[in-house]
Structure formats: structure tokens, C-alpha cells
Residue, then its C-alpha position, 0 to 999 in steps of 0.5 A: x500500500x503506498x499513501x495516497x499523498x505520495x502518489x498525488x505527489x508523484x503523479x505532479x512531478x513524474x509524467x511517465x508514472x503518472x501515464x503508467x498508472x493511468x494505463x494499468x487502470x485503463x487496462x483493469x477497467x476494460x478487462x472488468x467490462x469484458x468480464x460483465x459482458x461474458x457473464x451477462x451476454x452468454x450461457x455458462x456453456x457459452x463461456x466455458x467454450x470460449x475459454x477452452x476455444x481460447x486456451x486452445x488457440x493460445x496453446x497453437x491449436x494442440x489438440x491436448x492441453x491442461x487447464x491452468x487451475x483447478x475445476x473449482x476455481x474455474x467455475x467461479x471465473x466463469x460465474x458458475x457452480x462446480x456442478x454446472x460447470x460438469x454440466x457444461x462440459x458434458x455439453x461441449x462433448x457436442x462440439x468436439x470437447x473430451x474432458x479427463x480430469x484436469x486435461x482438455x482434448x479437442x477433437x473438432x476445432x471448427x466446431x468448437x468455435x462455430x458454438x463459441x462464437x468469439x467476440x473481439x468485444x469481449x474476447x482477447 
């Protein structure tokens, strides 16, 4: 924690600082309404395909990859129960997804992203 005199004084006299915050905050702002547009805007299936599609894609579009967290954890960035979050899964079966334990398999890509629907609005 820095006081908040210090920053005030700082950002008068250290223009460079003063843009870096600015921009970290700009960028802490957008991800929170991307965040509000997935919850709001799409199905918990929905939501759960976009971040196995964009998993899939960061990984170079191997067809096995882990997810980075634990099931729980991941229901909860994703605004849902552990329970729906296996609901989900089980429907993403569908459009090409095979889950095992903590590992993702892509069997159909195009798929996967025709049902995801990625959006540069709310997606990175």
C-alpha cells in the first residue's frame, strides 16, 4: 500500500508514472467490462467454450492441453457452480470437447468455435 499523498505527489512531478498508472487502470477497467459482458451476454456453456476455444488457440491449436487451475476455481471465473460447470462440459462433448480430469482434448476445432462464437468485444 503506498499513501495516497505520495502518489498525488508523484503523479505532479513524474509524467511517465503518472501515464503508467493511468494505463494499468485503463487496462483493469476494460478487462472488468469484458468480464460483465461474458457473464451477462452468454450461457455458462457459452463461456466455458470460449475459454477452452481460447486456451486452445493460445496453446497453437494442440489438440491436448491442461487447464491452468483447478475445476473449482474455474467455475467461479466463469460465474458458475462446480456442478454446472460438469454440466457444461458434458455439453461441449457436442462440439468436439473430451474432458479427463484436469486435461482438455479437442477433437473438432471448427466446431468448437462455430458454438463459441468469439467476440473481439469481449474476447482477447
Amino acid at each position: 500500500m503506498i499513501p495516497s499523498e505520495d502518489v498525488r505527489e508523484v503523479f505532479e512531478k513524474d509524467t511517465s508514472f503518472a501515464m503508467s498508472i493511468i494505463n494499468e487502470l485503463a487496462g483493469c477497467y476494460r478487462g472488468a467490462i469484458r468480464n460483465a459482458k461474458n457473464i451477462k451476454l452468454r450461457t455458462s456453456v457459452e463461456r466455458l467454450a470460449n475459454y477452452v476455444f481460447k486456451h486452445h488457440v493460445r496453446d497453437g491449436r494442440a489438440a491436448d492441453f491442461s487447464l491452468p487451475v483447478e475445476k473449482k476455481k474455474l467455475a467461479s471465473f466463469l460465474g458458475m457452480t462446480p456442478e454446472n460447470l460438469s454440466r457444461a462440459l458434458s455439453a461441449l462433448k457436442h462440439y468436439g470437447v473430451e474432458v479427463s480430469g484436469q486435461t482438455i482434448r479437442i477433437t473438432d476445432s471448427q466446431a468448437l468455435e462455430a458454438f463459441a462464437k468469439p467476440n473481439a468485444l469481449i474476447d482477447r
